[in-house]
Each structure stands twice: as C-alpha cells, then as structure tokens.
N, C-alpha and C positions, 0 to 999 in steps of 0.2 A: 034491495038485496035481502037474502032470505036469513032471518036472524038466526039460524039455527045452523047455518054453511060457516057461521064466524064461532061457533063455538066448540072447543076444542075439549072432548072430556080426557081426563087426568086420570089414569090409572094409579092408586097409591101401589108404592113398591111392597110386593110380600113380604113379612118378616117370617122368617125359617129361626126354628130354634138353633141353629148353629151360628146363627147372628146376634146372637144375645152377648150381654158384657162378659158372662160368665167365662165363655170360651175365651177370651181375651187375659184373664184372668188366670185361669188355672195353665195357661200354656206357659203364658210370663212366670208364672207359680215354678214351673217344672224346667224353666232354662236356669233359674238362679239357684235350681235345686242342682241339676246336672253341672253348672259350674262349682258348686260348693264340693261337690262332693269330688270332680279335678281337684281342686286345690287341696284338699284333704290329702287324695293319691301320692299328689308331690308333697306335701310336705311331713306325712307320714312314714311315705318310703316304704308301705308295706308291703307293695312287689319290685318286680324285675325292675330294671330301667324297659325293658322290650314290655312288660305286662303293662307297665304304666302310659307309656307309649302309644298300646293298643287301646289302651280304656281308653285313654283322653281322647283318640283319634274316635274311636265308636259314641262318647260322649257327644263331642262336637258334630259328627254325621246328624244324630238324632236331632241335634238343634239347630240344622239348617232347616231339617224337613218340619219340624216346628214351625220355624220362624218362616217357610216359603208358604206353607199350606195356611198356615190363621195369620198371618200379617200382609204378604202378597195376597192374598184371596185364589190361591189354584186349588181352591177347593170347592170351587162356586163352577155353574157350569158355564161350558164357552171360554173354558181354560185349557183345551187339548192340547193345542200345537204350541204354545209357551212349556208346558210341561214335557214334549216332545224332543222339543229345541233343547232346552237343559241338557234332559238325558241323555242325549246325543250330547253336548259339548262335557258332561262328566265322564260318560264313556272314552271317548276320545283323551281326554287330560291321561286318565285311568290308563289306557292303552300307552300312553306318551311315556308318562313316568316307569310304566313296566319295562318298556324299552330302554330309558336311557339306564334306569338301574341294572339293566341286565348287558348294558355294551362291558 
C-alpha cells in the first residue's frame, strides 16, 4: 500500500481577528454595562414608568444581539438560515403580541 494514500494532511483552523479573546471580553464588558445602567433606570426613577420601560426593553434587544452574534457564533460564515429562522420566529411573536394587544 502506498504510504502516502494513508496520510491525511490537517489543515490548521484560521484564526480571524474576531476570534481573538478580546471580543469575548469587551462584549461581556458591554452586557454588565447595559445591565447596570437598567438597574440605575429603576432605581433612580429618572423617567416615565413608559420611558423606563422602553430603555430597559431596547437595553435588553441590544443584549440578545450581543450575546447571539459573539457567544452563538452567527457571526461566523455558514450561519444564514439559523439567523433566518430567528428572524422569522421574532417576527412572528412581534406580529402575535401586536395582535393580541390590539384585540
């Protein structure tokens, strides 16, 4: 047997600067930042109950897409139809709750 038919070369994986630790880092940096500063909201009381509402709801948006894109990795390619799927099932909820608040 031809010794060269038995051997398997190994591509090492690219490393991309956006796999570096850092990005791991500064996102985690920026969710316990955006938490902080909710709890601030509430316990400040410096707007509406509806203004505080809205932040903390737009706070939390920013920190799903945080935590889907640098922890799930759909930021990596060969991630379409998961990010597809989502957006569709957020739509859909999105559509849902418009509905039942509006019966």
């Amino acid at each position: 047997m031809d010794p060269q038919l038995n051997r398997q070369t190994v591509k090492p994986a690219k490393q991309t600067s956006s796999s570096s630790p850092w990005k791991y880092v500064i996102s985690f940096f920026l969710m316990i930042l955006f938490t902080a500063i909710a709890f601030i909201l509430v316990e400040r009381n410096w707007l509406s109950p509806e203004g505080t509402f809205w932040s903390i709801t737009i706070l939390a948006a920013i920190q799903v897409v945080l935590q889907l894109f640098t922890f799930m990795h759909l930021d990596q390619k060969g991630q379409e139809i998961p990010i597809i799927f989502m957006g569709l099932g957020i739509l859909i909820a999105v559509i849902s709750v418009v509905g039942i608040v509006l019966m």
